[in-house]
C-alpha positions as CSV (number, residue, x, y, z in Angstrom):
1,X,10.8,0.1,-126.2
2,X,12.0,-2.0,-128.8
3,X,11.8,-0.5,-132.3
4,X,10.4,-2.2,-135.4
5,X,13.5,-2.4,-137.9
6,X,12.2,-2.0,-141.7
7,X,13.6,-4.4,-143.7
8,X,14.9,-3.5,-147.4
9,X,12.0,-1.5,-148.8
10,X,9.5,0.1,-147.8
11,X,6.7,-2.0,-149.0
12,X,8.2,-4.6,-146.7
13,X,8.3,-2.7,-143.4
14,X,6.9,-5.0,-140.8
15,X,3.7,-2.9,-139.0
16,X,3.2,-4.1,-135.9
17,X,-0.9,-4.0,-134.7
18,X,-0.2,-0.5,-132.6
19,X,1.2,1.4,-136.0
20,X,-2.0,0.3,-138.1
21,X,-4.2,1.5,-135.7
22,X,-2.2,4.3,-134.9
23,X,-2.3,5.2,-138.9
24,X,-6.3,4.5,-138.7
25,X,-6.5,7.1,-136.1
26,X,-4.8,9.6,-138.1
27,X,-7.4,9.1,-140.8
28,X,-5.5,6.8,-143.2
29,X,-7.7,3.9,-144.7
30,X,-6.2,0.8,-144.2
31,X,-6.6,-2.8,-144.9
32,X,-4.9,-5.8,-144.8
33,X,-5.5,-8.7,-147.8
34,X,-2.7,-11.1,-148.2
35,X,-0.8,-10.1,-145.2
36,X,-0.1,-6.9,-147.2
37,X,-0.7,-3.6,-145.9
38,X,-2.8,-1.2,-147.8
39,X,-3.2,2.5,-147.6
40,X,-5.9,3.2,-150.0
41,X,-7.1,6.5,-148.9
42,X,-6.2,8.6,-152.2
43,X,-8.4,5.1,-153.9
44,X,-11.5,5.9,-152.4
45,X,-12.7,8.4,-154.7
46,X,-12.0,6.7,-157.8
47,X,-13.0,3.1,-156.5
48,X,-16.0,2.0,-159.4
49,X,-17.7,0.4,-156.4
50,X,-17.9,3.0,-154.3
51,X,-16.3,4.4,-151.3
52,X,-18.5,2.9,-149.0
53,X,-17.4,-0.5,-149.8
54,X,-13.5,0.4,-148.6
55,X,-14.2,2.1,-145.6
56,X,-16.2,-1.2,-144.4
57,X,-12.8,-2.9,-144.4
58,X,-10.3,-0.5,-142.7
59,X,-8.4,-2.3,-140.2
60,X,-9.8,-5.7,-141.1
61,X,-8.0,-8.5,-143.1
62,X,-10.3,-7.8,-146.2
63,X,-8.5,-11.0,-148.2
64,X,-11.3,-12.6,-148.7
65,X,-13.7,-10.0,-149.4
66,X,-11.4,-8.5,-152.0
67,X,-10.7,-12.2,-153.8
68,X,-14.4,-12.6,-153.9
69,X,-15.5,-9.0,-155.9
70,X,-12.1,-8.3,-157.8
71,X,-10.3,-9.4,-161.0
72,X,-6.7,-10.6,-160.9
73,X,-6.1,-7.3,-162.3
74,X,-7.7,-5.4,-160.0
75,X,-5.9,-7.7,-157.3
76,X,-2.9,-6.9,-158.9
77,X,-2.9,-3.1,-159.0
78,X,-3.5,-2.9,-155.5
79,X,0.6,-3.2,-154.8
80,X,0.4,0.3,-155.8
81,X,-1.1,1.1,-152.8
82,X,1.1,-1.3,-150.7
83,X,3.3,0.1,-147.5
84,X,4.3,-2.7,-145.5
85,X,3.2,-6.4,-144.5
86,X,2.1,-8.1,-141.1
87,X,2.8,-11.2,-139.7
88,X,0.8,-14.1,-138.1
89,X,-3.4,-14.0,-137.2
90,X,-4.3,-10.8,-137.9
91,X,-7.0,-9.8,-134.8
92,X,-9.8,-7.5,-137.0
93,X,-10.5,-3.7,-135.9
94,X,-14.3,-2.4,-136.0
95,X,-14.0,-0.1,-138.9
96,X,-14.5,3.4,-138.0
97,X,-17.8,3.6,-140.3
98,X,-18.7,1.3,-137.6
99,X,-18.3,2.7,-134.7
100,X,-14.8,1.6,-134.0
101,X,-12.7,4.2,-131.8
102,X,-8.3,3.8,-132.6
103,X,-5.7,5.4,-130.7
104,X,-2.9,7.5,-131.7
105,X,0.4,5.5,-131.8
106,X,2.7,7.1,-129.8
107,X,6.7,5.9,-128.9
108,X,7.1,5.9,-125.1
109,X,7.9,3.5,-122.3
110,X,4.9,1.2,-122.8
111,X,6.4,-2.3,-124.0
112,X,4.7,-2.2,-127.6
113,X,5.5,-6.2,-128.1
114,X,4.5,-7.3,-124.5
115,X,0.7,-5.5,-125.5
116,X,0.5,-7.0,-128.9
117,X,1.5,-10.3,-126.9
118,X,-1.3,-9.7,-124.1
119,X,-4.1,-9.1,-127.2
120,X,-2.9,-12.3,-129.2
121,X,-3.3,-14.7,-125.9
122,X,-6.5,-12.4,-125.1
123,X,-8.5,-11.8,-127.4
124,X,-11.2,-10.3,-125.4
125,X,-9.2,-8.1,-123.3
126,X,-9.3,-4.2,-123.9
127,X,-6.1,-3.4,-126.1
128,X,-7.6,-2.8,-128.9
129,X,-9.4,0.3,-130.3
130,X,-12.9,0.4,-128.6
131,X,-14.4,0.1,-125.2
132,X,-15.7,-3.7,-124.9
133,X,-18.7,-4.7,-126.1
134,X,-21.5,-7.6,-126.1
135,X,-22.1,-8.2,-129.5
136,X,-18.1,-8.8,-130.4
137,X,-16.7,-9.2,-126.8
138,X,-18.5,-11.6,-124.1
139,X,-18.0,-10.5,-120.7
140,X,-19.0,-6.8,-121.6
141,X,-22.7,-5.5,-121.9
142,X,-23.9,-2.9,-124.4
143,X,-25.5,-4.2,-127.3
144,X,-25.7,-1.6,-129.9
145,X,-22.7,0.2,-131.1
146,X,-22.2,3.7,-130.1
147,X,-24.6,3.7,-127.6
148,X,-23.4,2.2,-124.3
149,X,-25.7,3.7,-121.4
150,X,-28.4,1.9,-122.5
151,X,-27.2,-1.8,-122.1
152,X,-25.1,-2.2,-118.7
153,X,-27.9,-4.1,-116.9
154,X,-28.6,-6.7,-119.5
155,X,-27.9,-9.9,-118.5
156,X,-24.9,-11.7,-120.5
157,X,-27.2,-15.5,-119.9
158,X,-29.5,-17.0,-122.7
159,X,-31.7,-18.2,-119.7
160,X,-32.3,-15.0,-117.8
161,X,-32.8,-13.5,-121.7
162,X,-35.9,-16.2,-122.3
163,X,-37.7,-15.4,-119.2
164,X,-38.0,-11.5,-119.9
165,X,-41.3,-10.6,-121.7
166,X,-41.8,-7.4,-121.7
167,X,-40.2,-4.6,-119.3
168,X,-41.5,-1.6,-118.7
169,X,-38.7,0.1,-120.5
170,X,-39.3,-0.6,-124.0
171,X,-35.8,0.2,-124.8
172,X,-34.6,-2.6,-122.8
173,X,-36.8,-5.0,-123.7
174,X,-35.3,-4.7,-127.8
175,X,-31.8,-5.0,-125.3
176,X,-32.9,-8.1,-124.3
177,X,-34.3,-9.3,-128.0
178,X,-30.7,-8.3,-129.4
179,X,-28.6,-10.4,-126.9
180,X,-31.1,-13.3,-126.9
181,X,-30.3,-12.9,-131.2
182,X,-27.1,-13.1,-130.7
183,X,-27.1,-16.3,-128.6
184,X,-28.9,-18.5,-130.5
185,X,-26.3,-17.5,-133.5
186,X,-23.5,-18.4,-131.2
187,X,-24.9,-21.6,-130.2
188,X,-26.2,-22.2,-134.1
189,X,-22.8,-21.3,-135.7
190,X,-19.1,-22.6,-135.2
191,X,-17.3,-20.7,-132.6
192,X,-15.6,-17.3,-133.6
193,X,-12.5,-18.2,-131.9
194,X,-9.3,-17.4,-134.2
195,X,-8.7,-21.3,-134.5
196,X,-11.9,-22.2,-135.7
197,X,-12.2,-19.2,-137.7
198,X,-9.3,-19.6,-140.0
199,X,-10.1,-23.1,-140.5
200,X,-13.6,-21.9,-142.4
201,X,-11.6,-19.2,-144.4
202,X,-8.7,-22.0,-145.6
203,X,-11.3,-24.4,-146.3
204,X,-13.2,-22.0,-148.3
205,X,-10.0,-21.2,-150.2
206,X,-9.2,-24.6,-151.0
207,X,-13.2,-24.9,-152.3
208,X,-12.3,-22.0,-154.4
209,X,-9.1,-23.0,-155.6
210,X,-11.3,-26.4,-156.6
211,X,-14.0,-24.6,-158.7
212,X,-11.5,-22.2,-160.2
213,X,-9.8,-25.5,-161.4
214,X,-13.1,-27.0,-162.6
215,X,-13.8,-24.2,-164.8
216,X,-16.7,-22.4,-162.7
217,X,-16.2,-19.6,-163.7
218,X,-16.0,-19.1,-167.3
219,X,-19.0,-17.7,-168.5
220,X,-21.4,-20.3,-171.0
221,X,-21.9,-17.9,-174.0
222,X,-24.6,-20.7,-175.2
223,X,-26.5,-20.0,-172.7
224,X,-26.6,-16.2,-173.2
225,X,-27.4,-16.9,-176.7
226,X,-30.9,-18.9,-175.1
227,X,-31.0,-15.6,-172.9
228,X,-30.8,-13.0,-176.4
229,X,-33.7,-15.6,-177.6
230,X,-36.2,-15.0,-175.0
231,X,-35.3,-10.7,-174.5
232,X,-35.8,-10.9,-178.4
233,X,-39.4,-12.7,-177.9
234,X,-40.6,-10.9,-175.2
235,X,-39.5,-7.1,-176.9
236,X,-41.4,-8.6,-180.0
237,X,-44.9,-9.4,-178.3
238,X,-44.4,-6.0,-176.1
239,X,-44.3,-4.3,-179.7
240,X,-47.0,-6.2,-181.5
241,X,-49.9,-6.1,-178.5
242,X,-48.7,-2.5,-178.8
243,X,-49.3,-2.3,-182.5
244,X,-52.6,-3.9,-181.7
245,X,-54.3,-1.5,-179.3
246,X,-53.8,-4.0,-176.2
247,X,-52.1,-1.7,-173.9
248,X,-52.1,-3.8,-170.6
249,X,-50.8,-6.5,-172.5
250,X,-48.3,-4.9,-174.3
251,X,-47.0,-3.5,-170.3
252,X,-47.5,-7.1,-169.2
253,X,-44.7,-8.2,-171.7
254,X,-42.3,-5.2,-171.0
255,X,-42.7,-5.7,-167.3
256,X,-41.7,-9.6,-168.2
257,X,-38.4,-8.0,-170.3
258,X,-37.2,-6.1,-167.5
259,X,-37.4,-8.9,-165.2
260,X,-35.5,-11.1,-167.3
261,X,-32.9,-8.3,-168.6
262,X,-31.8,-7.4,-164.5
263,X,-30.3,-11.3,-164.3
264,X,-27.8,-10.6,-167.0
265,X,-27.2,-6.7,-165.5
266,X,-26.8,-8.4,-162.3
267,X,-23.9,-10.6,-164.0
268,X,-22.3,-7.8,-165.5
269,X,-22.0,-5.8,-162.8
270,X,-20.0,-8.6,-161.1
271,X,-18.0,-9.0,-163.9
272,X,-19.2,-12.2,-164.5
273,X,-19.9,-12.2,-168.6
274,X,-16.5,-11.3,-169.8
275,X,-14.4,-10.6,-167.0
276,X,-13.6,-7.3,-168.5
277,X,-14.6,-4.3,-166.8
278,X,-15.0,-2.4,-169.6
279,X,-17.0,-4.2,-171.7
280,X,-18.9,-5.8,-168.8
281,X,-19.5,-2.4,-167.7
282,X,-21.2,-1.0,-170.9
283,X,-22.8,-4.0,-171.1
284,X,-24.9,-3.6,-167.8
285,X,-25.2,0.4,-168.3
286,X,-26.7,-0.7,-171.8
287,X,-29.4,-3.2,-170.4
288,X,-30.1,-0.9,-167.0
289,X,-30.3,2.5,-168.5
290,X,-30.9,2.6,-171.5
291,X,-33.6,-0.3,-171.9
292,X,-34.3,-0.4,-167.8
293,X,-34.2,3.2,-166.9
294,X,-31.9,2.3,-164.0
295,X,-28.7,3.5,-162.9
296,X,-26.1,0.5,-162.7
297,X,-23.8,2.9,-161.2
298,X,-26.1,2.9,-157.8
299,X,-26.4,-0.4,-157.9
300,X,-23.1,-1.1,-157.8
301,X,-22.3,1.6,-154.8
302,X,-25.5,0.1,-153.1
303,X,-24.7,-3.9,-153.9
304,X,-20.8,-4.0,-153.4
305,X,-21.6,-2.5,-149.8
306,X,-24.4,-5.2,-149.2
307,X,-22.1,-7.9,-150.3
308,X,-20.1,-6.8,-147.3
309,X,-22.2,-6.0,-144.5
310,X,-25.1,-8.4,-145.7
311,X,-28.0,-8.2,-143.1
312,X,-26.3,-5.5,-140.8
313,X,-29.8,-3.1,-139.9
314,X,-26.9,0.0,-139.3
315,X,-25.2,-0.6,-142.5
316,X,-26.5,-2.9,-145.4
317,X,-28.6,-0.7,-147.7
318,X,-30.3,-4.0,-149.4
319,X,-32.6,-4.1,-145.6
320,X,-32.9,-0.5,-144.8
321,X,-36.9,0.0,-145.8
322,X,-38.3,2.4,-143.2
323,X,-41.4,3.6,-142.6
324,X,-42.1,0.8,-145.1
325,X,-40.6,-2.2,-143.9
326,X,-38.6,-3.5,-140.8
327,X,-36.8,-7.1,-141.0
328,X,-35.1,-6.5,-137.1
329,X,-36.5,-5.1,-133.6
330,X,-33.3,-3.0,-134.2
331,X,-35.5,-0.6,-137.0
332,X,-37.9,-0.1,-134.1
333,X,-34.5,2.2,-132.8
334,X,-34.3,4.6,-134.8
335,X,-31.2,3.2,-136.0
336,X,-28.2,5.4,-137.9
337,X,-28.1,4.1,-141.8
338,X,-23.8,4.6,-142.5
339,X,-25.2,3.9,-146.1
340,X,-27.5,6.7,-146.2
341,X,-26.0,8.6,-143.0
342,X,-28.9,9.6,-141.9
343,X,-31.4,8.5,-139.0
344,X,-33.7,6.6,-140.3
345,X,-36.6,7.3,-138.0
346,X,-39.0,4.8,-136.6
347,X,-41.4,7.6,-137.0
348,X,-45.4,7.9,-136.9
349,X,-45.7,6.7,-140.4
350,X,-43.8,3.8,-139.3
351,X,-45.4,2.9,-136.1
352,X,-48.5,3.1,-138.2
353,X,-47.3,0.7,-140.6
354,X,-44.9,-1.9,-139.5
355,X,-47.2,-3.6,-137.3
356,X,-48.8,-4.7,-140.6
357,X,-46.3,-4.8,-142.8
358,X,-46.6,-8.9,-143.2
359,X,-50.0,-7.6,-144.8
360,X,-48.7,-5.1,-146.7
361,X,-45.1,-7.0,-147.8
362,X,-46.7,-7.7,-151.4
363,X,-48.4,-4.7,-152.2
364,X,-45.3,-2.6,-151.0
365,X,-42.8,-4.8,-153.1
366,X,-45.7,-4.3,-156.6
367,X,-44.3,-0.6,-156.3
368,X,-40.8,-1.2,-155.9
369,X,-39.7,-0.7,-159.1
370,X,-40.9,3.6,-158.8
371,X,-38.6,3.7,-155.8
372,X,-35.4,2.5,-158.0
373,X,-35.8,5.5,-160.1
374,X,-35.7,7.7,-157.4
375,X,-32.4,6.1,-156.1
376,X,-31.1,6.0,-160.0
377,X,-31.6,10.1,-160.4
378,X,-30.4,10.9,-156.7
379,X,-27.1,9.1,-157.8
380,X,-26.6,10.3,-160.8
381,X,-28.2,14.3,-160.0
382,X,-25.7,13.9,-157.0
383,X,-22.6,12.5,-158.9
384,X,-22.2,9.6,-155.9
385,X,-20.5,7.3,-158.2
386,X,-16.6,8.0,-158.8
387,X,-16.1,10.9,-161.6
388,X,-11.8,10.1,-162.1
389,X,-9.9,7.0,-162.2
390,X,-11.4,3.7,-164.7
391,X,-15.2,4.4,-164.1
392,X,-15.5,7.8,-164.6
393,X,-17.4,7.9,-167.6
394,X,-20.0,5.9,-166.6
395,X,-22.1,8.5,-165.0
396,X,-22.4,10.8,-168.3
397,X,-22.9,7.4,-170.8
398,X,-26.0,6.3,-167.8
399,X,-27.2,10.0,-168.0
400,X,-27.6,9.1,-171.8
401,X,-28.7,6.1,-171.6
402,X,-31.7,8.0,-168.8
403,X,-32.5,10.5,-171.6
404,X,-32.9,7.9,-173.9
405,X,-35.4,5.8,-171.9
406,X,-37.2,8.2,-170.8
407,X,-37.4,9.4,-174.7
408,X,-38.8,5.7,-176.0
409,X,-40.7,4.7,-173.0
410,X,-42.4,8.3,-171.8
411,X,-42.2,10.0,-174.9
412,X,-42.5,7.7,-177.7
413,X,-44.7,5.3,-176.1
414,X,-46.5,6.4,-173.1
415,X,-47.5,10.1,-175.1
416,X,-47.3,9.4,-178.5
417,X,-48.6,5.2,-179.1
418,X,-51.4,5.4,-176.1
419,X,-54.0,7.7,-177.0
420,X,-56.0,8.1,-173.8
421,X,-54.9,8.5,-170.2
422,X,-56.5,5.4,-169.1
423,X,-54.7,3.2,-171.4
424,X,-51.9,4.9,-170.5
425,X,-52.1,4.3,-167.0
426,X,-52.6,0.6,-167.8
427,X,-49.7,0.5,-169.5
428,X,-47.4,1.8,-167.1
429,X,-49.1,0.4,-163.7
430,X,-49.0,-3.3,-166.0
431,X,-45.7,-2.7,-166.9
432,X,-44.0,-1.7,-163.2
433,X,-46.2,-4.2,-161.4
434,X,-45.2,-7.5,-163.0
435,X,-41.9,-6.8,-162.1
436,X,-42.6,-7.8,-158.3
437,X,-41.8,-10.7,-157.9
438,X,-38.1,-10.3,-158.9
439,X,-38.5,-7.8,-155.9
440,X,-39.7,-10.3,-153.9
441,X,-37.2,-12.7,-155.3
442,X,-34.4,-10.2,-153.8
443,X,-35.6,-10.1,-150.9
444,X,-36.5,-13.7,-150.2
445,X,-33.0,-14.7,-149.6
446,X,-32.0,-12.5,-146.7
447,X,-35.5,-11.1,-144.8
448,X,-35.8,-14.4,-143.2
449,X,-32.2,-14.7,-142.1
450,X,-29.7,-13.1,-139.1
451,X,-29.1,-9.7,-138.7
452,X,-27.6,-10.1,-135.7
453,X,-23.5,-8.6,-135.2
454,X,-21.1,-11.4,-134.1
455,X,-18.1,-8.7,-134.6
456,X,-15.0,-8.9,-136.7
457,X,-13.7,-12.3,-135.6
458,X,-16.6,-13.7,-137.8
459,X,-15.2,-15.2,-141.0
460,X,-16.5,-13.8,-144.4
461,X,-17.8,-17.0,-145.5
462,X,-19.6,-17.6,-142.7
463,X,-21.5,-14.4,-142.2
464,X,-22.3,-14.9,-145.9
465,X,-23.9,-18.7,-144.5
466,X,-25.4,-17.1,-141.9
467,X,-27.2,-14.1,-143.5
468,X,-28.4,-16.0,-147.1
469,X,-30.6,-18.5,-147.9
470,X,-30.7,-20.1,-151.2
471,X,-34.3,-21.3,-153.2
472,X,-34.8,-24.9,-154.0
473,X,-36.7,-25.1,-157.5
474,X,-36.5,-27.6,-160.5
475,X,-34.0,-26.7,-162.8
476,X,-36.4,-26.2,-165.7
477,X,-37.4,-22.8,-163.6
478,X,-33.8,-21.5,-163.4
479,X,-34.8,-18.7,-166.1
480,X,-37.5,-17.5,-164.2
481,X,-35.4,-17.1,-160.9
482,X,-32.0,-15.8,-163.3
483,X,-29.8,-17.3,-161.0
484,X,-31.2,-15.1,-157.8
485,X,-32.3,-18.3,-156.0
486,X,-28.5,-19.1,-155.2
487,X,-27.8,-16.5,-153.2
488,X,-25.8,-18.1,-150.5
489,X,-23.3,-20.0,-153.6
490,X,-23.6,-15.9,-155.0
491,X,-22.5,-14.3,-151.8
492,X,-19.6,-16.6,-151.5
493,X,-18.2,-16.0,-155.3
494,X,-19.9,-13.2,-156.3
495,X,-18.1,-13.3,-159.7
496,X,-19.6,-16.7,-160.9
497,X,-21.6,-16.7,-163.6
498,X,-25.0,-17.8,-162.7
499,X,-25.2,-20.5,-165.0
500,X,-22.4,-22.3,-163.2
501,X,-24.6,-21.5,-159.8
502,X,-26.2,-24.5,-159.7
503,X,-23.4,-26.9,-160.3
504,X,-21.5,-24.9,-157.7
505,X,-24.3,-25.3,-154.7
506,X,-23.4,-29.1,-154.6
507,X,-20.1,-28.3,-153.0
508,X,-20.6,-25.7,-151.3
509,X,-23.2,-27.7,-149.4
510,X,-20.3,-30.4,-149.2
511,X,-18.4,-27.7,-147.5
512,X,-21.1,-26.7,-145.3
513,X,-21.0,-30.2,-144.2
514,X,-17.7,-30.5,-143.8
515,X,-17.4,-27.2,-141.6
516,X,-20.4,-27.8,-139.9
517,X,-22.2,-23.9,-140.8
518,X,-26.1,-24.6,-141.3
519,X,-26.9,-24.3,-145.2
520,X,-30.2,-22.8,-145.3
521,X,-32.6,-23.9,-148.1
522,X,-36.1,-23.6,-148.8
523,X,-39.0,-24.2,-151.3
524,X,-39.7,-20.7,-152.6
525,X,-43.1,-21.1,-150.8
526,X,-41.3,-22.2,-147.2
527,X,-38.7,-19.2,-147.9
528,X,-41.6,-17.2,-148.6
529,X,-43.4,-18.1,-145.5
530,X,-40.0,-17.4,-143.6
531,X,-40.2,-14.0,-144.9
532,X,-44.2,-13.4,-143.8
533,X,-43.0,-15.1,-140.6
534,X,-40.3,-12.7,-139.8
535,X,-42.3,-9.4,-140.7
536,X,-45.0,-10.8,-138.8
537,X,-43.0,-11.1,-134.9
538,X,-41.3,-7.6,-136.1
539,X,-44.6,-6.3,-136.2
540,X,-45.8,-7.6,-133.2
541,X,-42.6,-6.7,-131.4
542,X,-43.0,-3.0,-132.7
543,X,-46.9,-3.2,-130.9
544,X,-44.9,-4.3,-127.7
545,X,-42.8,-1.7,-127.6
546,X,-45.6,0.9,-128.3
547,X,-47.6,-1.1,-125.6
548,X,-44.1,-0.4,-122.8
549,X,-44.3,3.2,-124.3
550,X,-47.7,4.0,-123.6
551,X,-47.3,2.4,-120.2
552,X,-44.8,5.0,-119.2
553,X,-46.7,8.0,-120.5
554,X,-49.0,6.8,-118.3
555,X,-47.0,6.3,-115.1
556,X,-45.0,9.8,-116.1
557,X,-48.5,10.9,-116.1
558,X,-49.5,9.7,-112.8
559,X,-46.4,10.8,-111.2
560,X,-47.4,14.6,-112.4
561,X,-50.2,14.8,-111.3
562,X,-51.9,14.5,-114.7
């Protein structure tokens, strides 16, 4: 076997594709951006974003992802962590968190170049570090990862897929839903072949070489001052209606403070104010805890890891809503969350409810805002967020900043301004329900879109295309939307200020055009519909499947005797 000779350091050892995955296997977390190799295993701990966030890139070329959500800085102080390079394509792992399986690298009388020769000219074939599958490899046949039994008899054509309504097996009949998914994404999107692939990326790198140059993204301070203007208006008339005796009001204006003060959290928990973590960081602790009552420290473990996976059912927090809500027949599984690792079961609150979830989508999201304090306490009672390295003071300022909200808003206004419990009641149900439609506004841009897996050969940018959808409205409305309508232009530079959003969409549609990936974009009322449309045939799918399982109780029944 021929021996890979390091060259003069050790940060520039060539790796050849066996040694990574042979130092995956061991239990090293490694990624690849810039052709560098990174072992950032003793990083996950103190990584401000989360752990979660890394591990969804081991053994993947994470360049992209880690240009789009880091500082130079940031970029620059991964070195540290450097310990060797590869050459050429690099072929992406599935990351363990995943569901990817590696193999120990072992030295013996295999021809190590001739295999890494045999996976470049076939892609497909089984050298890597799983058994095939469907959903990244086509000539194999289970659909779900980690669970192969299940899918050996579905049929790899989009016509046999269209003429299966509903088989006995209920199972296979969200099989056949999956793979017929999948097909219409191949056939919508540009092929995931390496070619085709890495033309997307370096086009999208030349587009953000061009808006870097234009000035994108430095932040308009003038704007933030028009921001300050209207926080400053709305705290004033929540105060005054307050002084007055009109409770409901009074909520009605705080509910309208909080919507507009998560759009400038949102921006600094990207960074996307100063550019400095620090101060960006207080800033959006500030705003989310001690005016919001939120933790921006779970935000940023939940969001960073959405931002990644967007629309994966197994591993993108930002869809994960059971028994509440289900955007993919895939819920109707009783799917593994890697976020939350933990089943989350399609139970018999769910079955009760999904089938009408498309009536209950509005009424679900007026409560939303309850269910982020939950999460906020859970992540700080837990300590989830990193306590060493840059960030780890920023659970015990947001624990503060918690005391102190609930101190003004419980204390000093819900118990000690209100006088009776009705008022009280208006106040705070007022207060928490005009905050829906930012809810709704969140979810808007990717309900309606794939959630289908096309595998690691899929580009970053376009899984970002494929999974967002962006909100046509006139410009005079930007304030009310805070930038949240440009989702698809957010996903691909997270880090852009959003009042640079709007001159950015322009060419990203140009390079839409130019790569031919579909640019979704809708009225809010069409993207709305989208949505309704989408819980609506999940809901109807999940009374199919209880229609196949009652059939074979029945049968099973029958068989028995019974």
């Amino acid at each position: 076997m021929a021996a890979v000779k390091p060259t003069t350091t050790r940060t520039e050892t060539l790796l050849s594709r066996r040694q990574v995955e042979g130092l995956i296997a061991e239990g090293r977390a490694i990624i690849i951006v810039d052709q560098k190799v990174l072992k950032v295993d003793s990083w996950l701990k103190y990584h401000p974003g989360g752990d979660k966030a890394i591990r969804h890139m081991v053994g993947r070329d994470a360049t992209d992802e880690v240009n789009a959500l880091h500082s130079p800085e940031a970029r620059k102080q991964m070195d540290r962590y450097r310990i060797g390079r590869v050459e050429g394509h690099w072929a992406n792992f599935v990351p363990p968190i995943q569901g990817g399986e590696f193999r120990p690298y072992i030295i013996d009388a295999l021809d190590q170049e001739n295999e890494e020769d045999i996976a470049e000219a076939y892609p497909h074939s089984h050298t890597g570090s799983r058994s095939p599958s469907p959903v990244f490899d086509t000539e194999a046949s289970i659909l779900r990862p980690r669970v192969a039994s299940r899918y050996n008899d579905v049929s790899s054509s989009a016509s046999s897929v269209s003429s299966v309504t509903e088989p006995d097996d209920g199972m296979s009949w969200l099989d056949v839903r999956t793979k017929e998914h999948i097909d219409l994404d191949l056939a919508k999107y540009p092929s995931l072949d390496p070619a085709t692939q890495d033309e997307v990326v370096r086009k999208y790198r030349l587009l953000e070489q061009r808006i870097r140059a234009e000035g994108l993204y430095d932040c308009n301070y003038s704007a933030y001052a028009i921001e300050t203007c209207r926080y400053t208006f709305l705290a004033c008339m929540t105060l005054l209606c307050l002084r007055w005796g009109w409770y409901a009001t009074s909520g009605m204006f705080l509910g309208c403070l909080w919507h507009q003060l998560v759009f400038t959290v949102h921006d600094a928990g990207h960074m996307g104010i100063t550019h400095n973590f620090t101060i960006d960081s207080t800033i959006g602790i500030v705003i989310a805890n001690f005016m919001g009552g939120l933790s921006v420290g779970w935000w940023k473990r939940n969001h960073n890891v959405h931002h990644i996976v967007t629309n994966s059912p197994e591993h993108d927090p930002d869809i994960e809503h059971l028994p509440f809500l289900a955007i993919s027949h895939r819920f109707l599984e009783s799917l593994t969350s890697s976020f939350y690792e933990r089943v989350m079961a399609y139970d018999a609150f769910a079955k009760l409810v999904i089938p009408y979830q498309h009536y209950l989508y509005y009424p679900i999201l007026t409560f939303g805002r309850f269910n982020l304090y939950r999460l906020s306490w859970e992540h700080l009672i837990l300590g989830l967020g990193p306590r060493k390295g840059r960030a780890w003071w920023h659970r015990w300022l947001e624990i503060v900043g918690q005391v102190f909200f609930w101190y003004w808003f419980g204390y000093g206004i819900m118990y000690k301004t209100i006088p009776t419990a009705s008022a009280r009641i208006a106040f705070l149900m007022v207060s928490h329900m005009v905050t829906m439609p930012l809810h709704a506004q969140i979810t808007l841009s990717h309900f309606a879109m794939s959630t289908s897996e096309l595998g690691p050969r899929e580009s970053f940018p376009q899984k970002m295309l494929r999974t967002t959808m962006d909100i046509d409205c006139p410009q005079w409305l930007d304030f009310f939307h805070g930038g949240l309508q440009f989702q698809a232009v957010h996903h691909l530079f997270p880090r852009m200020p959003r009042h640079n959003l709007r001159r950015t969409q322009k060419l990203v549609q140009e390079f839409c055009d130019e790569v031919e990936i579909p640019y979704a974009l809708y009225g809010f009322v069409e993207g709305s519909q989208q949505v309704i449309g989408t819980l609506e045939e999940v809901g109807r799918q999940a009374a199919v499947l209880a229609k196949c399982q009652r059939a074979l109780a029945q049968k099973g029944d029958i068989l028995h005797g019974h």
